[in-house]
Structure formats: structure tokens, C-alpha cells
SEZA-190798 format. One record per residue: residue number from 1; residue in three letters; x, y, z of N, C-alpha, C in turn. Coordinates in nm, 3 decimals, decimal comma, always signed. Layout:
// SEZA-190798
<n:NUM res:ALA n_east:X n_north:Y n_up:Z ca_east:X ca_north:Y ca_up:Z c_east:X c_north:Y c_up:Z>
...
This chain:
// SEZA-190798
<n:1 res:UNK n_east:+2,576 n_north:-0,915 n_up:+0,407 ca_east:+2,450 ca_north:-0,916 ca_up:+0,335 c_east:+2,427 c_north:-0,778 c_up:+0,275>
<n:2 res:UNK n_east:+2,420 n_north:-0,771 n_up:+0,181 ca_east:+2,359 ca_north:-0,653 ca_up:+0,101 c_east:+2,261 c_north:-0,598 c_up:+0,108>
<n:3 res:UNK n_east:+2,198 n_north:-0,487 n_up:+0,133 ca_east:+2,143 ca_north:-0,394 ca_up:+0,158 c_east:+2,052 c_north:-0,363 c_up:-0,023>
<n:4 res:UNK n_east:+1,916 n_north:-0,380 n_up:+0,024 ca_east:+1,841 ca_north:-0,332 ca_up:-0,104 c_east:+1,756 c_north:-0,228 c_up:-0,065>
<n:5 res:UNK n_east:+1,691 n_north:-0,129 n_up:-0,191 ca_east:+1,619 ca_north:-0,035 ca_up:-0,207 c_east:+1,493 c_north:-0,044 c_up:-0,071>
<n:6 res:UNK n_east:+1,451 n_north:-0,176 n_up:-0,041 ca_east:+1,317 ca_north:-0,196 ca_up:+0,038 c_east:+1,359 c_north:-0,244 c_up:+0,152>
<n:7 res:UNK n_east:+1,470 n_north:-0,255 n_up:+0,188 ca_east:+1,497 ca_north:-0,284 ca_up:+0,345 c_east:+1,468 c_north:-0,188 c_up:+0,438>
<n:8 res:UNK n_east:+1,441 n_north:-0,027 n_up:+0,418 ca_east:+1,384 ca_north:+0,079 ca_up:+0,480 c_east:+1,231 c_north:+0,122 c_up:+0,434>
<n:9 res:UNK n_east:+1,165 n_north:+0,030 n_up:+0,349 ca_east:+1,022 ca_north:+0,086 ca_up:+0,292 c_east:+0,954 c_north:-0,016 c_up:+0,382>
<n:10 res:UNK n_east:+0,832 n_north:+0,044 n_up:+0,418 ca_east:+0,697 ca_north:-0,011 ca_up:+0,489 c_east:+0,593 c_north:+0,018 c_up:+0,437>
<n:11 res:UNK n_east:+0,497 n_north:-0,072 n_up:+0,441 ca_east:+0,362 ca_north:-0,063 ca_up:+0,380 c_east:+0,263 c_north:-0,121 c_up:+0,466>
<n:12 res:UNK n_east:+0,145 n_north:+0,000 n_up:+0,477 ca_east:+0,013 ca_north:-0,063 ca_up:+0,559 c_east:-0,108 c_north:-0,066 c_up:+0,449>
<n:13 res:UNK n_east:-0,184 n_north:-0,156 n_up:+0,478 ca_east:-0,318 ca_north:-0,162 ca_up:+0,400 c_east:-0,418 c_north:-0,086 c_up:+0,413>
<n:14 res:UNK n_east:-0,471 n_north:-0,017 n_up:+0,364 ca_east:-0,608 ca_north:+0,082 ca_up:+0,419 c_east:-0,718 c_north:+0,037 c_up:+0,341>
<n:15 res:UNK n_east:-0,841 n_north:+0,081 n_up:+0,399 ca_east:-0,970 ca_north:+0,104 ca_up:+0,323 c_east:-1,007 c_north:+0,226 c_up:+0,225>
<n:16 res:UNK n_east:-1,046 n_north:+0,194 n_up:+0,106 ca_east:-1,012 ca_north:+0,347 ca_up:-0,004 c_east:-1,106 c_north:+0,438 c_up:+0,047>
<n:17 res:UNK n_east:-1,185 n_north:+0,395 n_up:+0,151 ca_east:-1,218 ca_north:+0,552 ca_up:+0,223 c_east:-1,135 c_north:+0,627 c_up:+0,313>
<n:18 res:UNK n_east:-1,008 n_north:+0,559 n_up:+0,327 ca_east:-0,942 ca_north:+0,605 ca_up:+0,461 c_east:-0,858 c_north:+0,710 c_up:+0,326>
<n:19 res:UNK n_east:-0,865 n_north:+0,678 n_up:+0,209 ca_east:-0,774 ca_north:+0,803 ca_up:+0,133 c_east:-0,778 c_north:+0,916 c_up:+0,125>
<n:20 res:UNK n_east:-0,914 n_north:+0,964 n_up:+0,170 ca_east:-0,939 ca_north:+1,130 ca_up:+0,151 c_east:-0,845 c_north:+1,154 c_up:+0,276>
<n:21 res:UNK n_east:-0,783 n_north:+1,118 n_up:+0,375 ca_east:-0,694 ca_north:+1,124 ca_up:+0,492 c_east:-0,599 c_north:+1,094 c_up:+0,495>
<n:22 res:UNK n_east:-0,496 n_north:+1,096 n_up:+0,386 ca_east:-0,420 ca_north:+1,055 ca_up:+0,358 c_east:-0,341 c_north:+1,210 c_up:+0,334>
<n:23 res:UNK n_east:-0,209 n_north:+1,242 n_up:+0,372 ca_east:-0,113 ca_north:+1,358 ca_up:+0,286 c_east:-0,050 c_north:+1,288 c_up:+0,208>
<n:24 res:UNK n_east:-0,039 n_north:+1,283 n_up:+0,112 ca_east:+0,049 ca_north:+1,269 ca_up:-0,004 c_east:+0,183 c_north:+1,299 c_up:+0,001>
<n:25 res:UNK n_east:+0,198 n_north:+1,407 n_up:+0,037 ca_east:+0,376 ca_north:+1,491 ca_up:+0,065 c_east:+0,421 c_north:+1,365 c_up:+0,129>
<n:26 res:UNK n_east:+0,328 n_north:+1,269 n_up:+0,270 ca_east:+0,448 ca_north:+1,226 ca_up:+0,326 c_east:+0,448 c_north:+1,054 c_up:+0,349>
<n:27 res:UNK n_east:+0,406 n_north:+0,989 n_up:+0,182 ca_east:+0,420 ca_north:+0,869 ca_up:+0,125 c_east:+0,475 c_north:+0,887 c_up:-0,019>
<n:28 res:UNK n_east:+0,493 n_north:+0,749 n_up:-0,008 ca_east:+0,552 ca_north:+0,751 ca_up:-0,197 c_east:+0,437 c_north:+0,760 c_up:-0,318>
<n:29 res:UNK n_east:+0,296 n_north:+0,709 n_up:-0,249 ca_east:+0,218 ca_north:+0,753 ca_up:-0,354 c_east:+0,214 c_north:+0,868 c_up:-0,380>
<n:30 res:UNK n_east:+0,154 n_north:+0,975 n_up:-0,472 ca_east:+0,160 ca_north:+1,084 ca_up:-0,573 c_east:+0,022 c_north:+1,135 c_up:-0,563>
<n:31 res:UNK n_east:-0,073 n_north:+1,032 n_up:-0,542 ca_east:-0,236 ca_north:+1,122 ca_up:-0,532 c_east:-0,341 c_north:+0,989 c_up:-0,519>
<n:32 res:UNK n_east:-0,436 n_north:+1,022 n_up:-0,468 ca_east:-0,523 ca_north:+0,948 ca_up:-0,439 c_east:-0,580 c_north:+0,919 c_up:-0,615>
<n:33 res:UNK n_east:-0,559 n_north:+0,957 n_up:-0,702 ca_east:-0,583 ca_north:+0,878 ca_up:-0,810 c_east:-0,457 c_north:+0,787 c_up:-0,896>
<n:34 res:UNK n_east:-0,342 n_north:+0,715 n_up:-0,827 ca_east:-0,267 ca_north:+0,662 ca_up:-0,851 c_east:-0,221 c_north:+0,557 c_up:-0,772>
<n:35 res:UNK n_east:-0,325 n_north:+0,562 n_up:-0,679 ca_east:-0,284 ca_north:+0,410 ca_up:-0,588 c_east:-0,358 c_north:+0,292 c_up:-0,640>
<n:36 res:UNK n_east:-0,235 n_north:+0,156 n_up:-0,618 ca_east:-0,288 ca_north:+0,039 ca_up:-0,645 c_east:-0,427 c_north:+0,022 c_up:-0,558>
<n:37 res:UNK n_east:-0,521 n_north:-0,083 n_up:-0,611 ca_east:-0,653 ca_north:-0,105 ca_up:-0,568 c_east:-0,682 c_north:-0,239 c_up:-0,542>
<n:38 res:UNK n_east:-0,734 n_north:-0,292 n_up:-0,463 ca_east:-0,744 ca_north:-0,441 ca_up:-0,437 c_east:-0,873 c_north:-0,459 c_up:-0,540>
<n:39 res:UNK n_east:-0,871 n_north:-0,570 n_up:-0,642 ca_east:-0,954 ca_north:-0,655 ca_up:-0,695 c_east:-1,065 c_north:-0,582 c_up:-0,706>
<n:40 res:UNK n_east:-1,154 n_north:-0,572 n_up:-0,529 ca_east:-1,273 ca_north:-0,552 ca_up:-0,531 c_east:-1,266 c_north:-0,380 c_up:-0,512>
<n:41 res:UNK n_east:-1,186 n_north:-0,359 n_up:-0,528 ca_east:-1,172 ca_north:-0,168 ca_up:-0,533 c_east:-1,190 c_north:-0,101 c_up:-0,389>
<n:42 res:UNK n_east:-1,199 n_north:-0,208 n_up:-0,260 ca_east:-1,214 ca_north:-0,166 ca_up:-0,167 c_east:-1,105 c_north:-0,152 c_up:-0,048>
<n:43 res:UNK n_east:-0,983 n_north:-0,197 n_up:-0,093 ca_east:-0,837 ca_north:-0,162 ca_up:-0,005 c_east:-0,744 c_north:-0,133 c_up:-0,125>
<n:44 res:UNK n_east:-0,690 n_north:-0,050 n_up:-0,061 ca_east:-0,550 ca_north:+0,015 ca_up:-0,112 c_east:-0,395 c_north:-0,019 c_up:-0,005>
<n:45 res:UNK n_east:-0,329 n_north:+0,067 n_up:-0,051 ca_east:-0,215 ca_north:+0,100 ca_up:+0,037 c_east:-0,121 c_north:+0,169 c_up:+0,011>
<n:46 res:UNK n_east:-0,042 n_north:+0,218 n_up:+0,139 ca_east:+0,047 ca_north:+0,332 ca_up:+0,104 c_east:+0,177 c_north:+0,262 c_up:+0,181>
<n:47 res:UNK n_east:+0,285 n_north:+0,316 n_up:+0,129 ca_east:+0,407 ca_north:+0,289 ca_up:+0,210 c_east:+0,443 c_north:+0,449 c_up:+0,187>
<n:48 res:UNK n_east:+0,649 n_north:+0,414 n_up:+0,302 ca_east:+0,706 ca_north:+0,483 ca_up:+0,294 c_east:+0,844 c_north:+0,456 c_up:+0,326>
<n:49 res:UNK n_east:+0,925 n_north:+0,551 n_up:+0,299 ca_east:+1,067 ca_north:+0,501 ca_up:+0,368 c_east:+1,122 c_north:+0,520 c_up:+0,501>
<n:50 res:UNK n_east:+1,181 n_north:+0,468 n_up:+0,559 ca_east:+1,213 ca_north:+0,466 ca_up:+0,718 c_east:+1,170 c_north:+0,441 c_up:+0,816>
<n:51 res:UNK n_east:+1,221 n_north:+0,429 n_up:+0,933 ca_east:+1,123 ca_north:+0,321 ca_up:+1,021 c_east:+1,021 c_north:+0,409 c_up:+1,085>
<n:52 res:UNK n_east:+1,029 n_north:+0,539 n_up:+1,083 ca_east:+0,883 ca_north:+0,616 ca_up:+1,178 c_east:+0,806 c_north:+0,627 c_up:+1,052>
<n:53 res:UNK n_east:+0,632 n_north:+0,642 n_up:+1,095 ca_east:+0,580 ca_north:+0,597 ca_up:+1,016 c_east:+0,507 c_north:+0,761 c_up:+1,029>
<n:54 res:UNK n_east:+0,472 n_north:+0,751 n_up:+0,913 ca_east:+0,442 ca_north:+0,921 ca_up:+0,892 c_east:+0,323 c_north:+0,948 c_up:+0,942>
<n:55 res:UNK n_east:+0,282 n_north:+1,059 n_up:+0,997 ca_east:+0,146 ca_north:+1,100 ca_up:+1,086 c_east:+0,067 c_north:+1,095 c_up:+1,033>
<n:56 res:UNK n_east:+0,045 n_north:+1,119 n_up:+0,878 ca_east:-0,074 ca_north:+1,091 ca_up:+0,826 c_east:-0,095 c_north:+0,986 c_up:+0,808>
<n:57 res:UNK n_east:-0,015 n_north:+0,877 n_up:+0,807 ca_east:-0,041 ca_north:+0,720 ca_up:+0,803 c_east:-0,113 c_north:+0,707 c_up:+0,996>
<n:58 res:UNK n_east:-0,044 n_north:+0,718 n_up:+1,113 ca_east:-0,024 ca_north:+0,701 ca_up:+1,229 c_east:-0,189 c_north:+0,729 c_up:+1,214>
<n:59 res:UNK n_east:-0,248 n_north:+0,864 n_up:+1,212 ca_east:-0,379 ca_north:+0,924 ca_up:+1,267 c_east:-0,508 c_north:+0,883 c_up:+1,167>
<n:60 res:UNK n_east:-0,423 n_north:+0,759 n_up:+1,060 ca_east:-0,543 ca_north:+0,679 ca_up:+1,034 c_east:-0,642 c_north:+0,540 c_up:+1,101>
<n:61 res:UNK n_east:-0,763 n_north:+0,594 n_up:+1,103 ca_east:-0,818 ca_north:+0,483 ca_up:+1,209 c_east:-0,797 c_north:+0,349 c_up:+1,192>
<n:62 res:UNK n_east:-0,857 n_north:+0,342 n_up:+1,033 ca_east:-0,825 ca_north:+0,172 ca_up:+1,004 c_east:-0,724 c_north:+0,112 c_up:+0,893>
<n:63 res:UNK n_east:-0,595 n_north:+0,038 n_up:+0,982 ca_east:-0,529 ca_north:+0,013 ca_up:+0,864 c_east:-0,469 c_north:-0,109 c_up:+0,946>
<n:64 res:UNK n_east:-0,381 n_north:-0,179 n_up:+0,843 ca_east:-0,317 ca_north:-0,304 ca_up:+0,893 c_east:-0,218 c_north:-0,295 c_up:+0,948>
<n:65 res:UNK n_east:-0,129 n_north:-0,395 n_up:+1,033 ca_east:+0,001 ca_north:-0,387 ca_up:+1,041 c_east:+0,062 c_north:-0,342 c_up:+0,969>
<n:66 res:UNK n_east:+0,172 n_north:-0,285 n_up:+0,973 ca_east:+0,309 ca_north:-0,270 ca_up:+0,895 c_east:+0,331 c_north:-0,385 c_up:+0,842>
<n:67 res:UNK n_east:+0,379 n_north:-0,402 n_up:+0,686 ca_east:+0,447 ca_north:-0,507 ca_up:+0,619 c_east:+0,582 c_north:-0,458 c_up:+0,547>
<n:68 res:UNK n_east:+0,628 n_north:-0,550 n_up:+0,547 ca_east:+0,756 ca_north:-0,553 ca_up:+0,448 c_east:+0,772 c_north:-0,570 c_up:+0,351>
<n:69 res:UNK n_east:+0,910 n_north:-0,560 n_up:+0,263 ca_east:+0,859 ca_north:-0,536 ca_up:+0,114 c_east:+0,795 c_north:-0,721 c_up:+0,108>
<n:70 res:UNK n_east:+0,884 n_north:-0,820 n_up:+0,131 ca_east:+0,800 ca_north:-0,954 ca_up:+0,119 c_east:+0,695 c_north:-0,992 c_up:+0,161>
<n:71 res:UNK n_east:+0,667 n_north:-0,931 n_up:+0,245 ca_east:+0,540 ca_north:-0,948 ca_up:+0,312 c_east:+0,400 c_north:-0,855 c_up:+0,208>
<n:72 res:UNK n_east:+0,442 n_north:-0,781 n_up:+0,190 ca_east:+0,327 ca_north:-0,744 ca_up:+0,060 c_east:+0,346 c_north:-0,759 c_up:-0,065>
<n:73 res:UNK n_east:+0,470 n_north:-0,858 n_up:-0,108 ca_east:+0,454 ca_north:-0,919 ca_up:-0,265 c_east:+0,374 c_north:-1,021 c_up:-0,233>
<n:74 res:UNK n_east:+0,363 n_north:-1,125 n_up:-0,137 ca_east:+0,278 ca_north:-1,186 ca_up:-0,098 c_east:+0,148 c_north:-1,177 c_up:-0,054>
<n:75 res:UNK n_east:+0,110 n_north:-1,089 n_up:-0,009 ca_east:-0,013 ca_north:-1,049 ca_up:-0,048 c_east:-0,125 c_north:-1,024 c_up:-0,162>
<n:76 res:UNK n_east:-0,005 n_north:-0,903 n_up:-0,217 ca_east:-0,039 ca_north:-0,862 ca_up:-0,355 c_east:-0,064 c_north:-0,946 c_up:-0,435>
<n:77 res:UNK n_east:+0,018 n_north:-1,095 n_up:-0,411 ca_east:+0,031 ca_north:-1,165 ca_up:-0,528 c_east:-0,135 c_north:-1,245 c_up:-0,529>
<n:78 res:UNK n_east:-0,196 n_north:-1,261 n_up:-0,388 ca_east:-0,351 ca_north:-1,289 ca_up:-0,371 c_east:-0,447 c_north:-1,293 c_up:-0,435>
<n:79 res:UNK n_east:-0,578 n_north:-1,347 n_up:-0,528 ca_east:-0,670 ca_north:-1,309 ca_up:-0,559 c_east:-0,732 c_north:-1,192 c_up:-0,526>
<n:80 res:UNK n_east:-0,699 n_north:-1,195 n_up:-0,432 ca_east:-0,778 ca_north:-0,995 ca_up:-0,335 c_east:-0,735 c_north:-0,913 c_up:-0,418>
<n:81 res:UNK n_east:-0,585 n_north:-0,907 n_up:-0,446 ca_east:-0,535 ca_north:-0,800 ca_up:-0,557 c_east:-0,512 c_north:-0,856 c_up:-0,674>
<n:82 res:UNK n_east:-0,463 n_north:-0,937 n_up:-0,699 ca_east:-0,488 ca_north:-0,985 ca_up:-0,868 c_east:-0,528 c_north:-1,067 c_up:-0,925>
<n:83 res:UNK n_east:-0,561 n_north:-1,011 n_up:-0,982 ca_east:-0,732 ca_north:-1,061 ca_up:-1,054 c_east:-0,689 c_north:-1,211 c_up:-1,159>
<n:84 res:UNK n_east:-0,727 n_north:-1,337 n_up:-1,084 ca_east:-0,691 ca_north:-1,431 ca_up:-1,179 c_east:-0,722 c_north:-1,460 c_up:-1,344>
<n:85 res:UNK n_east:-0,790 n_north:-1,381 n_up:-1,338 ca_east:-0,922 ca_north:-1,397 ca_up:-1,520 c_east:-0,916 c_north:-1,231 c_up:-1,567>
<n:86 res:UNK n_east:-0,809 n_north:-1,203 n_up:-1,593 ca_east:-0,782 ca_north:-1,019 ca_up:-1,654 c_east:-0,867 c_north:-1,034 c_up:-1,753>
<n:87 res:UNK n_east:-0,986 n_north:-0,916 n_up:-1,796 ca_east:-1,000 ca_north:-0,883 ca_up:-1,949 c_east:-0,925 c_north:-0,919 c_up:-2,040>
<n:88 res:UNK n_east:-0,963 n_north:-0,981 n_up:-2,122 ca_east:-0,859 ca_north:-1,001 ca_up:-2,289 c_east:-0,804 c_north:-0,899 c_up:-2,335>
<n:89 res:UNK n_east:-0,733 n_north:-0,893 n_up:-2,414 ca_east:-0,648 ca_north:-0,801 ca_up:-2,464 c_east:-0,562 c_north:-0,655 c_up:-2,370>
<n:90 res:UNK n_east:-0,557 n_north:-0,719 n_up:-2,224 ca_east:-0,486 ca_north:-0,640 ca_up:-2,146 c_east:-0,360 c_north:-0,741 c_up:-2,101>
């Protein structure tokens, strides 16, 4: 079996207040103004690569299980995050 890019990436769900607590250095997001946003603008999430999960993720109070990369295309794919009725011309 072949080995893809996301067989070592993990992703937990947070609340976009849990972002001011977030380090950046040690996820793949880039800055708290570049993370995806759920629908209602009130969960986000961060992943990363490898199986320990980085301390600034660990010493956040509220977040979800760990998911996998399938496990959060399925999510994502949700009304919670995308929005069935987009603005026109987007």
C-alpha cells in the first residue's frame, strides 16, 4: 500500500477563541488570519505532521479528538463548514 502526503498529518477542531493560544511555528497554519472557519465563524482548526501532537495544540483547553485526513474531509464537507447557498458570483 502506498504511502500518501496525509498518512502522518492530524487535525483537531478548536473554538476561534482558542486561536490567540495557538504557536504558529508549530502547525501548518501560517497565522491566525489564514485559518479555515466553520460556516458560523465559530470553529476552526489546526493540524500537523507526525504522531506527537505539538504543545501548543496539547495545552489547549477545548478541542476535539484527533482526526485524520478522511475523517476531516468529511466533516469539512458538512453544512457547519460549507456553506450550501455561497454568494453569487463567488
Amino acid at each position: 500500500m502506498a504511502h500518501s502526503t496525509w498518512d502522518h498529518r492530524h487535525w483537531v477542531i478548536i473554538p476561534v477563541t482558542e486561536l490567540e493560544n495557538v504557536d504558529f511555528s508549530q502547525v501548518c497554519e501560517t497565522s491566525i488570519d489564514t485559518v479555515r472557519k466553520s460556516v458560523d465563524e465559530t470553529q476552526t482548526f489546526v493540524k500537523w505532521d507526525g504522531e506527537s501532537m505539538p504543545a501548543t495544540v496539547t495545552a489547549l483547553e477545548n478541542k476535539s479528538e484527533v482526526y485524520s485526513h478522511a475523517e476531516i474531509l468529511a466533516i469539512l464537507a458538512t453544512e457547519a463548514w460549507t456553506n450550501p447557498d455561497p454568494p453569487h458570483g463567488v
